[in-house]
N, C-alpha and C positions, 0 to 999 in steps of 0.2 A: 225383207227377203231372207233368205235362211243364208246362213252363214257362208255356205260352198259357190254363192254364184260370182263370180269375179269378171262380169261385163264381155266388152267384144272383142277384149285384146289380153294380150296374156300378160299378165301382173309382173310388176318394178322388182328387181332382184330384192334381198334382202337386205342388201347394201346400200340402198338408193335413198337417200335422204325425200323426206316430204318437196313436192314441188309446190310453192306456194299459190303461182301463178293456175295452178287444175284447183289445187283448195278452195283458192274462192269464189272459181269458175263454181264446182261441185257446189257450193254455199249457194250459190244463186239459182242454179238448177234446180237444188232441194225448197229452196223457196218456189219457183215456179211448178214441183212437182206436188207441192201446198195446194196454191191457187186453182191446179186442174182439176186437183180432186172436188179443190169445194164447188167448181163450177159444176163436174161431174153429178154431185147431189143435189146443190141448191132446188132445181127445178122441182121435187117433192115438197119442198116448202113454200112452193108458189104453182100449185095448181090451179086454184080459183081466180088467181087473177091470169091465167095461161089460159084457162078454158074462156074467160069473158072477151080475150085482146084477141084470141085467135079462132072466135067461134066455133071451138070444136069440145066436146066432153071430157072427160076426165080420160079414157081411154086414146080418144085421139092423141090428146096430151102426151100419154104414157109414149105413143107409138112415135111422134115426133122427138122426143127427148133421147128416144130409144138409138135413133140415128147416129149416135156419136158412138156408138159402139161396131159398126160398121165399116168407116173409116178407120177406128182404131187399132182392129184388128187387121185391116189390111197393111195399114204404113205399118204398125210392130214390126214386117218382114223387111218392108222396103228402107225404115230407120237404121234397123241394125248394118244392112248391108252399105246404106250410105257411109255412116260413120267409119268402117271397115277401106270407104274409098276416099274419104275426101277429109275427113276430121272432124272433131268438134268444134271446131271455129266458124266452120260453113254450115255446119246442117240443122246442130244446135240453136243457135238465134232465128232460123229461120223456122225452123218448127214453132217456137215461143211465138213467135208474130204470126203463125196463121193461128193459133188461138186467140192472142190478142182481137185481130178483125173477127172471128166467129165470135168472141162475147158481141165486140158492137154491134155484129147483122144479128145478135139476137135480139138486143135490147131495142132493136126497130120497132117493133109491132106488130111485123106482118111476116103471114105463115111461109110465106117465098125465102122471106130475109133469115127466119128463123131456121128452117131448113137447112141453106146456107151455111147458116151459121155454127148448128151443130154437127153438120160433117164436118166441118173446117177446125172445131172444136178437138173432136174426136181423132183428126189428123194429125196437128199439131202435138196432143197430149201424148202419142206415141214416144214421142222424143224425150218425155220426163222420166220416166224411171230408167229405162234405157241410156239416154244423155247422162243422166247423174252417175250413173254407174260406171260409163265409159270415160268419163270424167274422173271419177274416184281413182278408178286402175291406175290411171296415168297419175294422180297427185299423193296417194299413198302408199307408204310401204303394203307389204302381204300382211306384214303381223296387225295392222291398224286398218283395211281394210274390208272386214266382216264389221267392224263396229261400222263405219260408213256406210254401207249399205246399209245396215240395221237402222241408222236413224233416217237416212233417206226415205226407207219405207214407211216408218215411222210417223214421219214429216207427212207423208199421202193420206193415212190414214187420220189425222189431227186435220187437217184439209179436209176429209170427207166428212168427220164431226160437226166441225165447222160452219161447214157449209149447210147444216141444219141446224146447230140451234144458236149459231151465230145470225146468220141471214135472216132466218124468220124474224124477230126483233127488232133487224133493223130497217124490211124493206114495208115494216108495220107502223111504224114512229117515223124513224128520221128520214129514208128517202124510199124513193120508186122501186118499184121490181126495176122498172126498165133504167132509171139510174144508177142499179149494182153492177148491172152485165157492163153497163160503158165504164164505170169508173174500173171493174174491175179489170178490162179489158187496156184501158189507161196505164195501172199496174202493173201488168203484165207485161206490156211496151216496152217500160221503162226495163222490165226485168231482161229481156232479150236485147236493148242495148247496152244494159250490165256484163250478159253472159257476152256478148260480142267483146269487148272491150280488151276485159280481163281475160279469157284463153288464149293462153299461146298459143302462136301458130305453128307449134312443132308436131308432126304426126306421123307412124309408123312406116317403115317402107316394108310392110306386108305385104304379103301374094296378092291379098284384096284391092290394093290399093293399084297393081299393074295391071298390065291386058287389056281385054274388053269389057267394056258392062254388062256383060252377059255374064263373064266370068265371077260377077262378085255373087253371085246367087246361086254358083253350085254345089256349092255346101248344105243346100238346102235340101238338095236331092239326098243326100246323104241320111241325112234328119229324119227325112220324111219316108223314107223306106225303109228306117226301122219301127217294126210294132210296139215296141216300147212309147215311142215315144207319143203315139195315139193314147195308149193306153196313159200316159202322164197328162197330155192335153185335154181329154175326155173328162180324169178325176177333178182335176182343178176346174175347168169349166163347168159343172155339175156341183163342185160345193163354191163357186162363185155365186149362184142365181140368189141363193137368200138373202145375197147383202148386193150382189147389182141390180136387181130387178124384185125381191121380196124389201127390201128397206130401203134403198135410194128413190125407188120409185112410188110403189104402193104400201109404204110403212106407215105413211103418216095417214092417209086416205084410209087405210084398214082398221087404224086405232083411232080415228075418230071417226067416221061412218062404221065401223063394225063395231067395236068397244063400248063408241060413245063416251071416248078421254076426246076433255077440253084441247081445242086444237095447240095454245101452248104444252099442255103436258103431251101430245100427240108428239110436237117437234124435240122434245127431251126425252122421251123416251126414245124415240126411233135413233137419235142419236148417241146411242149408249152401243149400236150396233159395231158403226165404225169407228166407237174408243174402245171397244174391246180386240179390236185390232191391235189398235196401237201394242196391248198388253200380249194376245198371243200370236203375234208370228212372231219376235223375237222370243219368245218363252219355248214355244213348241219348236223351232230351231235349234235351242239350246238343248232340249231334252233329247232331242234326235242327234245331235254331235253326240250329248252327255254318254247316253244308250249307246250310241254305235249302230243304231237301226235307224232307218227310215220308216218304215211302213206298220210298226206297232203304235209309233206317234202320231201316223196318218189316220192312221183309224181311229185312236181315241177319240181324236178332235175333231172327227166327223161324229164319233157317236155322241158327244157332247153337243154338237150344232142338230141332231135329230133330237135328241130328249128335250135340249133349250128350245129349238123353233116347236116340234110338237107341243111342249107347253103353252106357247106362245099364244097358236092357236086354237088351242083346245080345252087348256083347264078354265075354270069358271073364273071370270071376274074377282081380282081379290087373296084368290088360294096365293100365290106365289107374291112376294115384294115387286113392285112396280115397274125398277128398273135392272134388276135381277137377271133375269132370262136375256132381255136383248146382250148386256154386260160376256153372260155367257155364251149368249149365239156368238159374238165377235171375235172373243177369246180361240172358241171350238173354229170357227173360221180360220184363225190363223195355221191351219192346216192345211189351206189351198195352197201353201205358199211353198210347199215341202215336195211336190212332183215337178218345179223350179227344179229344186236340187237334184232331184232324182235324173231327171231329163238329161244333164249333163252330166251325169255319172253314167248314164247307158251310153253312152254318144262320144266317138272318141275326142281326143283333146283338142283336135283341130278344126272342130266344129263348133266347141262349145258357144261362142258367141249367137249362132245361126241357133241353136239350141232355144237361146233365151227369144230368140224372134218367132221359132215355132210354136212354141209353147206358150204366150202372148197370142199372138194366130188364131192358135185353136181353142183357147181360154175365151177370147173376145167375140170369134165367131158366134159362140155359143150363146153369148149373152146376147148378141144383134140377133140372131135370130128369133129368139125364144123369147125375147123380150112381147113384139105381137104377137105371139099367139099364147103368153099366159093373159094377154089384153083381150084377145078372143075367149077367153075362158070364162075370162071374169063375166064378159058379155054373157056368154051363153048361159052361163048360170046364173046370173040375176033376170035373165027371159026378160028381158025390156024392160023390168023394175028399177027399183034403187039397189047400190051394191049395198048389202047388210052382210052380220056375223056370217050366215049359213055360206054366202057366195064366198067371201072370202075363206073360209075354210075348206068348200068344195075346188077352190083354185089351189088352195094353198097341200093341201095335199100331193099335188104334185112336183111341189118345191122338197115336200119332204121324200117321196119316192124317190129323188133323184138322189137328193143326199145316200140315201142306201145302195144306190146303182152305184156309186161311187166308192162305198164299203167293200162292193162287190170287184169293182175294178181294181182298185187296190192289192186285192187278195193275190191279182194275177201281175201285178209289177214286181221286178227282178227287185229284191233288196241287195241295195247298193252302200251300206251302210261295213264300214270298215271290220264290226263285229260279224254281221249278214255275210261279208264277202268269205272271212277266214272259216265261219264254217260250213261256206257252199261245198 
């Protein structure tokens, strides 16, 4: 995440020594904020055996998988507001454990359980970026605090790697698809009686945390009635689709049924998508502090993710190095992560935590919805056939229009960038 986002409570004075006891709370969340992402991808590196256990096609597949984005976007609102009332002692372990049980009802077998199990998935993983961050506030000073977050995100993105060209290998050799979801779900267990253990039970006596339960979600109103802050949900939602639903989903299926790359080189390349994460949201954060603008860096690194994905699908076989372009889509990616910041710079300071749950919201909505109907697309365009090159290029043009819509949106967000501000 970029450097400015600082969770759901406002940061330890300057004077505040590290609190050990959130440290290795945050240690542990960053580890389960690993495991969610790779659970997050895995499922593209186990389509055929998803499409055989649950008799449905490759799009079924898609549209089931799709589910955890649903849920996700939903609790993003409801996590932050928790933590805001109750702490990360209570809400945190308990988010980890409804992922843990959504691995095991996925690794059932069956389409009920699986279902299940990826809302539950999707629900749960709310609490990881979110929880870590909230977690951080409280265990680091300000000045060490932007690095925390940077590797927390960091940690998601190596998780979503992972979970492609780690998984494939292994659930091909040494165990079952349906014996990663359980042991990984095992792991995960263990991780939220870690996160239980180790945080202190000390937690703010904020406004969030008095009154009603009604009361902890009015901040939201706030968020949400300014235009800005659509206009931040919308960009990021929009340069999300190429790596939540273009690579986690159908990356691997597109390069070896469109391409015709070996399904191992399929799973190594696709996973170069979300390592080039890893490299630019801390990079393209840096340059937008560096700059003093937000929205020149926003753009770049969409236009970079339009010229890398249009290569992607469209130059011939060969022109470009292998793993090249996904490297670069990832990189250019790491500019969804920069209307985060912006969002809480339009949004006054007493919102900001509500900030980070809207713009999550509207980020994930995006992806839940759109995820079936580029599944529809790809249908329609293969007219009953197999998907081949033509389909997936005929879908995939609309992955890259949206990128540009997002070029376009950008143009219209307030820069909030300390240089941008002084010569408003």
């Amino acid at each position: 995440m970029s450097s400015k986002i600082v969770g759901t409570v406002d940061a330890p004075s300057e004077r505040e020594p590290i609190h050990m006891g959130f440290v290795i709370a945050w240690l542990f969340c960053a580890a389960f904020y690993f495991m969610q992402y790779m659970l997050r991808s895995a499922p593209g590196v186990m389509v055929p055996e998803l499409s055989a256990a649950f008799a449905r096609d490759a799009l079924g597949v898609g549209a089931l998988v799709g589910l955890y984005y649903y849920t996700y976007a939903l609790f993003s609102i409801l996590c932050g507001a928790l933590l805001d009332r109750l702490g990360g002692k209570a809400v945190i372990p308990a988010g980890i454990v409804l992922v843990a049980v959504g691995a095991a009802l996925f690794g059932l077998g069956s389409v009920e359980a699986a279902q299940v199990g990826r809302l539950l998935q999707g629900a749960g993983s709310a609490c990881g970026f979110i929880g870590a961050v909230y977690l951080a506030t409280h265990g680091f000073p300000p000045r060490s605090l932007a690095t925390a977050v940077g590797f927390t995100q960091c940690f998601g993105m190596l998780g979503g790697s992972a979970g492609q060209f780690a998984v494939a290998p292994l659930i091909h050799g040494v165990i079952t698809w349906q014996q990663f979801w359980w042991l990984s779900g095992l792991v995960i267990f263990v991780i939220a009686l870690l996160v239980l253990f180790v945080t202190p039970a000390a937690h703010d006596n904020s406004p969030a945390s008095q009154g009603s339960w009604l009361k902890m979600f009015a901040p939201y109103k706030q968020v949400l009635t300014n235009p800005q802050s659509y206009l931040c949900g919308f960009c990021a939602g929009l340069l999300f689709l190429p790596t939540t639903i273009g690579d986690m989903i159908w990356g691997i299926p597109f390069l070896h049924s469109g391409l015709n790359v070996s399904y191992g080189e399929a799973v190594n390349r696709a996973s170069m998508v979300p390592l080039g994460w890893v490299i630019g949201c801390p990079l393209l954060g840096y340059l937008a502090d560096r700059l003093g603008r937000r929205k020149p860096v926003l753009i770049g690194g969409a236009l970079l993710m339009l010229v890398s994905g249009a290569g992607i699908f469209y130059l011939p076989a060969g022109v470009a190095p292998p793993y090249v372009l996904g490297l670069l889509l990832g990189i250019g990616s790491g500019a969804a992560m920069l209307p985060y910041t912006v969002i809480k710079e339009v949004n006054p300071d007493n919102v900001k935590g509500s900030a980070s749950g809207a713009i999550n919201f509207l980020v994930f909505t995006f992806s839940a919805l759109l995820t079936p109907v580029y599944g529809k697309l790809l249908a329609h365009h293969a007219n009953g056939g197999t998907m081949d090159l033509s389909t997936f290029r005929a879908a995939g043009s609309w992955l890259i229009g949206g990128i540009v819509l997002a070029m376009v949106l950008a143009i219209f967000m307030r820069e909030t960038g300390p240089r941008g501000r002084a010569n408003a």
